[in-house]
One Martini backbone bead per residue (centre of mass of N, CA, C, O) as a GRO file, in nm:
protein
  174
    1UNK     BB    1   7.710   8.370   9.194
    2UNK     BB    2   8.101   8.431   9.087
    3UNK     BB    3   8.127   8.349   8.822
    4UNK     BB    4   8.453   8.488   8.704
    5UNK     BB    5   8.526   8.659   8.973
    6UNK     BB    6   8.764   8.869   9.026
    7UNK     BB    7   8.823   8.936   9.385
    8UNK     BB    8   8.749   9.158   9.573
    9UNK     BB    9   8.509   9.378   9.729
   10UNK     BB   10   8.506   9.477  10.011
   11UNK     BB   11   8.227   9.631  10.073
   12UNK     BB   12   8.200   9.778   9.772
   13UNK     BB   13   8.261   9.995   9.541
   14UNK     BB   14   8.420  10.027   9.233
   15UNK     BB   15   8.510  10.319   9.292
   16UNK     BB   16   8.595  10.256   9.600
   17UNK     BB   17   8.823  10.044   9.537
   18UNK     BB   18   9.008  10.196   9.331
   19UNK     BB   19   9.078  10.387   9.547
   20UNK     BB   20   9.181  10.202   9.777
   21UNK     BB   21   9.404  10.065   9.593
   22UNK     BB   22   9.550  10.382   9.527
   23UNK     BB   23   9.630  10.428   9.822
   24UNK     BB   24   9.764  10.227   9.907
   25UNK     BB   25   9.983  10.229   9.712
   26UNK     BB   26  10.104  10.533   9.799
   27UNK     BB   27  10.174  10.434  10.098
   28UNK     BB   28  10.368  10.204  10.041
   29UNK     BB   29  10.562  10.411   9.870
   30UNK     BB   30  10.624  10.605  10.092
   31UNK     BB   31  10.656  10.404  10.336
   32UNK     BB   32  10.711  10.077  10.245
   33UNK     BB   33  10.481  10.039  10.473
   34UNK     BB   34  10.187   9.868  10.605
   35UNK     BB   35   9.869   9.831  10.808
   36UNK     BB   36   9.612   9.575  10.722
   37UNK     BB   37   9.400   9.422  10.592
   38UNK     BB   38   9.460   9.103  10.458
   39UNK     BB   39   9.223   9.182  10.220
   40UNK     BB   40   9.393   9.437  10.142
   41UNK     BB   41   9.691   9.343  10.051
   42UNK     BB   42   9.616   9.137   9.867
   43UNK     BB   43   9.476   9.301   9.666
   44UNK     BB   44   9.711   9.537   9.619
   45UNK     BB   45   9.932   9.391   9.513
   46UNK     BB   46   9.908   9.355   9.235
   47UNK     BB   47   9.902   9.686   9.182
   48UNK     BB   48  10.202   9.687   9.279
   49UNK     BB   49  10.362   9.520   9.087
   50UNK     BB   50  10.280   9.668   8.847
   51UNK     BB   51  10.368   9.908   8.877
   52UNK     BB   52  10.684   9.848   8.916
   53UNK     BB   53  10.691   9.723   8.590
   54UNK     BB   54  10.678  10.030   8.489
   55UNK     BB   55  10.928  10.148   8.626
   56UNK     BB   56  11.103   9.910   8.494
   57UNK     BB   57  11.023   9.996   8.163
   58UNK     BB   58  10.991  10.264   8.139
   59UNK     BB   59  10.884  10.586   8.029
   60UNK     BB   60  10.616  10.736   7.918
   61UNK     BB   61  10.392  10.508   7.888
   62UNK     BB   62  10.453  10.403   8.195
   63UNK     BB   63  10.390  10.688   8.355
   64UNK     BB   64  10.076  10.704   8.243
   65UNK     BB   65   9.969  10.443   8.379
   66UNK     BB   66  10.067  10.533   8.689
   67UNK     BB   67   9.903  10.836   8.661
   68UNK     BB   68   9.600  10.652   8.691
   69UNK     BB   69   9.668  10.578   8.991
   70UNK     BB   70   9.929  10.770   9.075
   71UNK     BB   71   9.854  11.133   9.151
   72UNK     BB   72  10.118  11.171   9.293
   73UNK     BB   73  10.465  11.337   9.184
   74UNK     BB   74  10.628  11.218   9.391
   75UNK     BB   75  10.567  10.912   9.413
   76UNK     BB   76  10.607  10.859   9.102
   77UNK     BB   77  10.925  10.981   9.147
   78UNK     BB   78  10.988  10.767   9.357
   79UNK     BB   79  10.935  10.493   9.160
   80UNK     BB   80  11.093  10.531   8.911
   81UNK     BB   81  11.368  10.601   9.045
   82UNK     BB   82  11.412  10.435   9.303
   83UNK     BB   83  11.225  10.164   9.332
   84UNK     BB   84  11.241  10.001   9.055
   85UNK     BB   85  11.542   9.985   9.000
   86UNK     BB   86  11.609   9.791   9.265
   87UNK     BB   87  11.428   9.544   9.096
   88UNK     BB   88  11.558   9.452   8.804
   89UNK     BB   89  11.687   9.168   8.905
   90UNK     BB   90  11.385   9.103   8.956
   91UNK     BB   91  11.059   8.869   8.865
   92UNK     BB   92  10.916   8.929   9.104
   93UNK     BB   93  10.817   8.997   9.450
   94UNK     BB   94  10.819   9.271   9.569
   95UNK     BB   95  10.607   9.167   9.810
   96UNK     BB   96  10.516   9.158  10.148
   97UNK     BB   97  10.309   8.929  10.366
   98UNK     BB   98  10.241   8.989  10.738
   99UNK     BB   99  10.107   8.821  11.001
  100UNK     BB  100   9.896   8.915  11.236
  101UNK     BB  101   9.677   8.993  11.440
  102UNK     BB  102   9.336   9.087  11.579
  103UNK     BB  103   9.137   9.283  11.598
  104UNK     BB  104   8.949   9.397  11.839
  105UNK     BB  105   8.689   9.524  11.748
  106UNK     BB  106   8.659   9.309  11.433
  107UNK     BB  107   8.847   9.063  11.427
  108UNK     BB  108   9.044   9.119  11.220
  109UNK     BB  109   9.321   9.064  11.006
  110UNK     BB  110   9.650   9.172  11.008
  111UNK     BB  111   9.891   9.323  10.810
  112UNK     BB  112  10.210   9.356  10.646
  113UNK     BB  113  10.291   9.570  10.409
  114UNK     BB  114  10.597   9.504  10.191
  115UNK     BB  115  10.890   9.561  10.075
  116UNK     BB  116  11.138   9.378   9.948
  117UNK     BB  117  11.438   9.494  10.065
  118UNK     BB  118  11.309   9.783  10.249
  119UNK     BB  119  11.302   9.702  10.569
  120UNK     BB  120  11.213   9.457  10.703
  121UNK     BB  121  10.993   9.258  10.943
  122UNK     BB  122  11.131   9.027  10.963
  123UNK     BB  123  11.420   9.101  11.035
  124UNK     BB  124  11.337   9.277  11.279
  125UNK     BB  125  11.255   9.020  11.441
  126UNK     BB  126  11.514   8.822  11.371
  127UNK     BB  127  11.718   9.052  11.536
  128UNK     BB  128  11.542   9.066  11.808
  129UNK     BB  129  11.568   8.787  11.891
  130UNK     BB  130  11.912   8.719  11.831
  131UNK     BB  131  11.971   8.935  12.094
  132UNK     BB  132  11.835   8.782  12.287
  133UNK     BB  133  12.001   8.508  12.272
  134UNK     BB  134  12.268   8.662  12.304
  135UNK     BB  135  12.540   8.698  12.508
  136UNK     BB  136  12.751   8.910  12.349
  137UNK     BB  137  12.794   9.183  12.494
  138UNK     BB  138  12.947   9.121  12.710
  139UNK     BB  139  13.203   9.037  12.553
  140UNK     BB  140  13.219   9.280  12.355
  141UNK     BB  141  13.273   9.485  12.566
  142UNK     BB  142  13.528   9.334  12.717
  143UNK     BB  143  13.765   9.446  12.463
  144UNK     BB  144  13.693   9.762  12.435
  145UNK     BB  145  13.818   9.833  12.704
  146UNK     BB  146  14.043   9.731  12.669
  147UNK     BB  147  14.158   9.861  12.396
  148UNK     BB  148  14.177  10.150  12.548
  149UNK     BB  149  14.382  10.149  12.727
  150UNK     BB  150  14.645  10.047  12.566
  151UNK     BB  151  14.621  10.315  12.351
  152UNK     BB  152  14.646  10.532  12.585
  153UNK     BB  153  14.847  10.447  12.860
  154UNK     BB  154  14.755  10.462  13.107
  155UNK     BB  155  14.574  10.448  13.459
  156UNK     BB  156  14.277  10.496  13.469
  157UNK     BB  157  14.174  10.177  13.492
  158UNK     BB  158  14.290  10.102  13.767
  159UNK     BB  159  14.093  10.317  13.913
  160UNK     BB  160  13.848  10.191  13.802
  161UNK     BB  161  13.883   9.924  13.945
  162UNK     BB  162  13.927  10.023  14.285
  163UNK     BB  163  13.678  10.173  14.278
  164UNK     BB  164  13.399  10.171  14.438
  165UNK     BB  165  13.071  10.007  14.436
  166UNK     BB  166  12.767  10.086  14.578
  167UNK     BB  167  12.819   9.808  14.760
  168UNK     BB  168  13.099   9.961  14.872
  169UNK     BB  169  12.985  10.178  15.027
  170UNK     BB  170  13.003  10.353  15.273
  171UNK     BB  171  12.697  10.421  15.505
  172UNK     BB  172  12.717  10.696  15.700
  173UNK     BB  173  12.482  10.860  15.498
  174UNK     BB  174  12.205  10.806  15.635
   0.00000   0.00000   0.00000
């Protein structure tokens, strides 16, 4: 039994373990977003939360900590500079993990982690839903049009009004 074990074992050795916590979190901070399977975004998100609050407390003792896991000095200074920054106003809950499908080949559950707040798989779902459920284009696009007329004082738009449209075009080339 493991009583007392914190953590996903990930059916690792320990530091292959912390090799995978520390590339997943390199990934995460240059791309924003990574899609990994379920119990690895919970087991990392941990240690990305921890990191983001070194970026926030600032400092060289803090950047030499975030320095022992994520080795990469480009990564370093864009966590330090950019992402934490962003989030000095938030208490905590920089990350945000989103249920996938299931893996085909191992049936794993993959989920989506994601930094919140710096272009989230949710807001794009809830986007894509919105755009299809209104017809909004449709009115939207014809006052664009008026409006294109008035402002130009033209006779062009009669003349395209007038034109046949494909439906209406004599046969005669067939």
């Amino acid at each position: 039994m493991r009583h007392r074990q914190k953590g996903r074992t990930l059916d690792r050795s320990p530091s292959h373990r912390r090799a995978l916590k520390a590339n997943l979190a390199a990934s995460l901070f240059e791309k924003e977003r990574i899609v990994t399977t379920l119990a690895k975004a919970k087991e990392v998100r941990g240690t990305v939360e921890r990191l983001i609050s070194y970026g926030k407390k600032g400092g060289l003792n803090m950047i030499r900590k975030a320095a022992t896991i994520i080795r990469d000095k480009t990564i370093l200074k864009k966590l330090f500079s950019d992402i934490a920054p962003s989030y000095k106003d938030r208490e905590g809950g920089y990350t945000r993990i989103v249920k996938m499908h299931q893996r085909k080949g191992d049936a794993s559950l993959l989920a989506i982690l994601e930094l919140v707040g710096r272009g989230s798989a949710a807001a794009t779902v809830r986007r894509k839903k919105k755009k299809g459920a209104t017809p909004a284009k449709k009115g939207a696009a014809a006052p664009a049009q008026n409006a294109e007329p008035k402002a130009a004082g033209s006779a062009a738009p009669e003349a395209a009004a007038t034109a046949p449209t494909p439906e209406e075009k004599p046969e005669g080339n067939k």
